[in-house]
N, C-alpha and C positions, 0 to 999 in steps of 0.2 A: 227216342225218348229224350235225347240230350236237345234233339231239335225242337222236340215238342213244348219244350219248359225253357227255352234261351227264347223263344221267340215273344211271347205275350210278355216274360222279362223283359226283353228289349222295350216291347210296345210303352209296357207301364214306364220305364225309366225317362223315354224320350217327352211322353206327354206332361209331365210337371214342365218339365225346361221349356218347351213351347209357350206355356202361359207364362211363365216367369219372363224371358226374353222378351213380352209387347210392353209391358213398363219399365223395364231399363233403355229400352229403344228410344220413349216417347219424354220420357224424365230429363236425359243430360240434354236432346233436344230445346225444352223448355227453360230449363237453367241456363244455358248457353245463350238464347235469345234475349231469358232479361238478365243478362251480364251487359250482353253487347246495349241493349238500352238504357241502362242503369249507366254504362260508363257514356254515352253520347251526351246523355242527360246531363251527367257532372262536368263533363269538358267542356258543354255547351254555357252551362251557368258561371262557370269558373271565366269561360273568354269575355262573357258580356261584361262581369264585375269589372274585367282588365280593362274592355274596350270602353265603358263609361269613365273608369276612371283617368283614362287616356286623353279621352274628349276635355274633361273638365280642366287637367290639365294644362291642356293645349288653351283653353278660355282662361285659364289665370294669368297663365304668359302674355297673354293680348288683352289685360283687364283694360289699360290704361289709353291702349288706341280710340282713335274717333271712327274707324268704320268698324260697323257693327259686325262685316261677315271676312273681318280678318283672317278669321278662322282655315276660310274654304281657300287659302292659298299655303295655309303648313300641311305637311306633311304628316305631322303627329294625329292632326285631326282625323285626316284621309285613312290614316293608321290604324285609329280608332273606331271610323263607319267600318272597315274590312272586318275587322274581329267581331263588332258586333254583328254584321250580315251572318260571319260564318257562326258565330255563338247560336244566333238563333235558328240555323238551318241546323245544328246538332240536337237542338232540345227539341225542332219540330219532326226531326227523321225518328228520336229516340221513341214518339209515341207507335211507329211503326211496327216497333220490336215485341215492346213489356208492356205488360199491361198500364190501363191509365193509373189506378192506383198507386203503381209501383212510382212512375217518374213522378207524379205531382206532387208528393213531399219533397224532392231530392231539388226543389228550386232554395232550401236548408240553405244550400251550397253557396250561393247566391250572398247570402247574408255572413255567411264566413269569409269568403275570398274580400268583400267588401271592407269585415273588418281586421284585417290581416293587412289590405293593401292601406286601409287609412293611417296602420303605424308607420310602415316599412316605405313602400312607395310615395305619398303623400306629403311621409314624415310628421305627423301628427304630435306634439309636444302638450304635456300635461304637467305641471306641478307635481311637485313631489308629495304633498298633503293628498292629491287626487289620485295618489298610485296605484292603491288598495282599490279605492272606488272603481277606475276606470280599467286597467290592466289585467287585474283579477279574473272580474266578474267577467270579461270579454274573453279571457282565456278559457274561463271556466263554461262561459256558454259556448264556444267551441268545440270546446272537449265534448260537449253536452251535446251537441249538432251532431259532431263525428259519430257519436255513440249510437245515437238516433239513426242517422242515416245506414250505417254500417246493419243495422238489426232492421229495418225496410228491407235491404237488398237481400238478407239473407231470409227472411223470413217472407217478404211480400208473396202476394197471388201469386202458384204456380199451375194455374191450368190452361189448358189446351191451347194453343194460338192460333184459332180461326183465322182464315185469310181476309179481308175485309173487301171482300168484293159486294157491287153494288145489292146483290141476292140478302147477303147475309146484313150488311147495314139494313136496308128496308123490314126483311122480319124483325132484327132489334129495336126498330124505332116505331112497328106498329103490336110488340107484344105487349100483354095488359098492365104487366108491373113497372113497365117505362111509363105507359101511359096514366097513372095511378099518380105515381111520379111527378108526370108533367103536369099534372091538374095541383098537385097539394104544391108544387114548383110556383105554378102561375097565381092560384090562389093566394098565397105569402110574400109573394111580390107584391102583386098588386093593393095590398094590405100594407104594406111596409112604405108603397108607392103612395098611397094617398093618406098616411099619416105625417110621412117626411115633405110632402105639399103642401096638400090642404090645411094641415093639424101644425104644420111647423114645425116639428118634430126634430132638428137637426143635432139628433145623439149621434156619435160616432159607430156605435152597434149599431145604428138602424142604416147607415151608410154603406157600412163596410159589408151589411149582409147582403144590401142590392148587387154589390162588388160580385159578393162570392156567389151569388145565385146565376148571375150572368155567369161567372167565370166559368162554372159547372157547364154550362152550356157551351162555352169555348171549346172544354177541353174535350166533352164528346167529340166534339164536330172535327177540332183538327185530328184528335185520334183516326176519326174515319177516312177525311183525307188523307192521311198520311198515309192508310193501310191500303186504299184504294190508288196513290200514285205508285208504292214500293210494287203491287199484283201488278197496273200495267206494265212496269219498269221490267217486271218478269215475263212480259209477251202476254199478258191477258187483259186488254183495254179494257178500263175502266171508266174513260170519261165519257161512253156517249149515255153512261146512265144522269136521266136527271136529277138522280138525291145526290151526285157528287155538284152539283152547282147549287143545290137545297144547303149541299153541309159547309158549301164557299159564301155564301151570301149572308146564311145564320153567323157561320166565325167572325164575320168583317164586323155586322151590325153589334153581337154581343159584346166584339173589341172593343167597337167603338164609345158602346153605350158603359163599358168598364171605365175609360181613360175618364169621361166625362163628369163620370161619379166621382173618381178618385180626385180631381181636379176641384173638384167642392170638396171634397173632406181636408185637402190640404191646405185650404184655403180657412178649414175653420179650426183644424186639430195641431199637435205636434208630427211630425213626420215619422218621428222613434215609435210614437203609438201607433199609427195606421201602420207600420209595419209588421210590428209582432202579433194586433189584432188581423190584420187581412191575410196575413199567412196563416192563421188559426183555422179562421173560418174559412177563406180559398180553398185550404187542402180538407177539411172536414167532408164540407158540401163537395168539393168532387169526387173524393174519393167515395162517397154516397152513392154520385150520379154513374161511377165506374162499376160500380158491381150492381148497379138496378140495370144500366144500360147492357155492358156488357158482361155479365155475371162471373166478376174477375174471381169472390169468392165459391166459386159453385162444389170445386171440387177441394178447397182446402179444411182441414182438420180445426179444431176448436185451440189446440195448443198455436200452431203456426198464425189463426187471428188475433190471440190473445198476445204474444210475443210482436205479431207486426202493430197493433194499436200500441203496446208500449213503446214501440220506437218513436210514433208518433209524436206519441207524449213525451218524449227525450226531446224530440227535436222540438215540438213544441215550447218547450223550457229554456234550451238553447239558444233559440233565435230571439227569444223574450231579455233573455240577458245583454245578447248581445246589443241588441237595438234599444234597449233600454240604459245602456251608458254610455252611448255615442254623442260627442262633443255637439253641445251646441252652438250655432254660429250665430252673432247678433251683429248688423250691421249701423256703424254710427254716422251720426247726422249733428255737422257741429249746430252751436247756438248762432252763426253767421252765414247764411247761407252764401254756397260758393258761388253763386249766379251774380254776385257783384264783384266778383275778383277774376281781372283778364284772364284766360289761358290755362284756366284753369277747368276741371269735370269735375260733375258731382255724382251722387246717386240717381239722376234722372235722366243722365246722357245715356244715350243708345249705345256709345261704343265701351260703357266703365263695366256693364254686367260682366260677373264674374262666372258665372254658369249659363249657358243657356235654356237650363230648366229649372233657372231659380224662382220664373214667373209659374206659379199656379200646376205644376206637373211634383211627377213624382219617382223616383228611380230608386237602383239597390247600390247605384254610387256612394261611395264612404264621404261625399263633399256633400250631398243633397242637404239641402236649408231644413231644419226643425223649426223652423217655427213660419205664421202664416206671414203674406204682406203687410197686414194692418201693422202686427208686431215690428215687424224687419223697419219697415220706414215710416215710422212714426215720428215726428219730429221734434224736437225737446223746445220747451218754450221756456220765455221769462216774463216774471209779471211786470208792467209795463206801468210806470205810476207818471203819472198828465202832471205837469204843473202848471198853474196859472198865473200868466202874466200879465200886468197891467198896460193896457193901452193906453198913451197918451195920443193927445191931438182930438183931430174931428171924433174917432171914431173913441174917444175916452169916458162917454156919456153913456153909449149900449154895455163899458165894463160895469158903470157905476149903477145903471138896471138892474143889469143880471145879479150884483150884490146884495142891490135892496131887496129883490126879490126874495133872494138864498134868505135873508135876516128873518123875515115874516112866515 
């Protein structure tokens, strides 16, 4: 009897803890994974900020030389491609781990380290009247980033982490709501594409969207690559499938055709502005193209979306602050130009650049130019009054014409 009634007891007691035990299993898994890409993600943003600011550094020191690639014999410079290499090999392994939503806001970080290094490292100097203005609000949109980011990590997409093998990219990239996607994608491009042409159209929204529609496409692609080297990195080759050279040739062209865009908007806008707008809409649209793609939200709840969009929207505010009080740099051009004085450089000698991407580019360096070239080297004029003097001699008769004529 005692045995007859301990056993189906036993039975019932064991079978809740079995179903309980497969989501504790799979939960600290998935947290665990986007910790570790959440943090590559920020180290990775955090070195690049250091290593452009390293770079520019290195080109203020050598403003004043005549060879232009002084640069490629310091050391500081050399200093500063290392970091970047490794910066960018952090942000591109972090897409490996966390979902795309998760990392693509967290480039936030980017725009803090920046303005953190422009006081400290840089040494960046404000008037005391500009305290409030500039210190403030830059602290404040900081604070506002951190907040942001902090409520991403903990609240972003926490489902499954498929393995990104070529099987599973191909079903993602031919299932209907990608595909749905990719047509209202192409469609608004190409709309966007031939009013910014044809139409002339050169708003800074219509620019930056071309920006972020390509971008969206980047970050698919490298998410797939990245999933697709980390499987074979694990003994399960990936490269003899052909959508890993489909997802290599999309990222280079959409990169390329991003740098190209942004190269015209820096040329017609402030630098402070395409940054607070291109990270708006950058992380919007991808994060968009992360859960049509990969259906980052498939399995989270209504409170954890609501809570990761508001982080968004912190970090959105954050980076608007801060890039919106960042010192502008205006560079002067006397009323004599220095091309007639020995030994001297002016602004058009090749070795006096002060940045190497002060021409037409664009970075998240706390030195990058605000404002376009026409601005920067405009040259200041004076008005120049003729005076008329009288010819004597032979040729004293063509003055005393052109008199009579002036009279009549």
């Amino acid at each position: 009897m005692m045995e007859s009634t301990n056993g189906p007891d036993l039975h019932l007691q064991q079978l809740p803890l079995t179903t309980q035990t497969l989501p504790l299993k799979e939960s600290p898994f998935s947290y665990k994974e986007n910790l570790i890409g959440s943090l590559l993600a920020i180290f990775g943003h955090l070195v690049i900020s250091i290593a452009l600011n390293i770079q520019k550094y290195s080109h203020i020191r050598l403003a004043g030389t005549k060879d232009a690639q002084a640069y490629f014999t310091t050391k500081i410079w050399w200093l500063g491609l290392f970091l970047l290499l490794l910066g960018e090999l952090a942000v591109f392994s972090s897409y490996a781990f966390a979902p795309l939503s998760l990392i693509v806001p967290l480039s936030a970080v980017s725009a803090i380290a920046s303005s953190i290094i422009g006081i400290i490292f840089i040494k960046e100097k404000w008037k005391p009247k500009e305290f409030f203005r500039r210190y403030i609000f830059s602290f404040l949109g900081c604070g506002l980033a951190v907040t942001g980011t902090y409520l991403l990590i903990t609240f972003g997409p926490n489902s499954h982490h498929e393995k990104m093998t070529g099987e599973n990219v191909v079903k993602h990239l031919v299932s209907w709501p990608f595909l749905l996607y990719m047509l209202v994608e192409i469609v608004l491009f190409c709309s966007l594409l031939y009013y910014y042409k044809e139409k002339n159209a050169k708003y800074i929204v219509i620019i930056l969207l071309l920006v972020a529609l390509l971008g969206s496409m980047t970050a698919v692609t490298v998410k797939a690559l990245a999933g697709m080297i980390i499987v074979s990195v694990q003994g399960n080759l990936q490269l003899g499938y052909p959508i890993f050279y489909i997802m290599l040739v999309s990222m280079v062209a959409t990169a390329a055709f991003q740098a190209t865009f942004l190269t015209e908007a820096s040329q017609l806008f402030d630098s402070s502005l395409i940054a607070s707008i291109n990270y708006i809409l950058s992380t919007t649209i991808a994060i968009t193209a992360g859960a049509v793609f990969y259906m980052d939200f498939q399995d989270a709840d209504a409170l954890h979306i609501c809570l990761f969009a508001l982080g968004c929207l912190i970090a959105y505010v954050g980076v608007f602050l801060i890039t919106r009080t960042r010192k502008k740099l205006r560079a002067f051009e006397p009323y004599v130009s220095l091309d007639t004085l020995p030994n001297l450089n002016n602004l058009y000698d090749t070795g006096s650049a002060i940045q190497p991407d002060l021409s037409n580019s664009f970075s998240y360096g706390a030195l990058a130019s605000n404002d376009s070239l026409s601005e920067l080297y405009a040259t200041a004029t004076l008005p120049v009054v003729q005076e008329q003097h009288n010819v004597t001699g032979p040729s004293g008769t063509l003055q005393h014409d052109l008199d009579h004529n002036k009279k009549e």
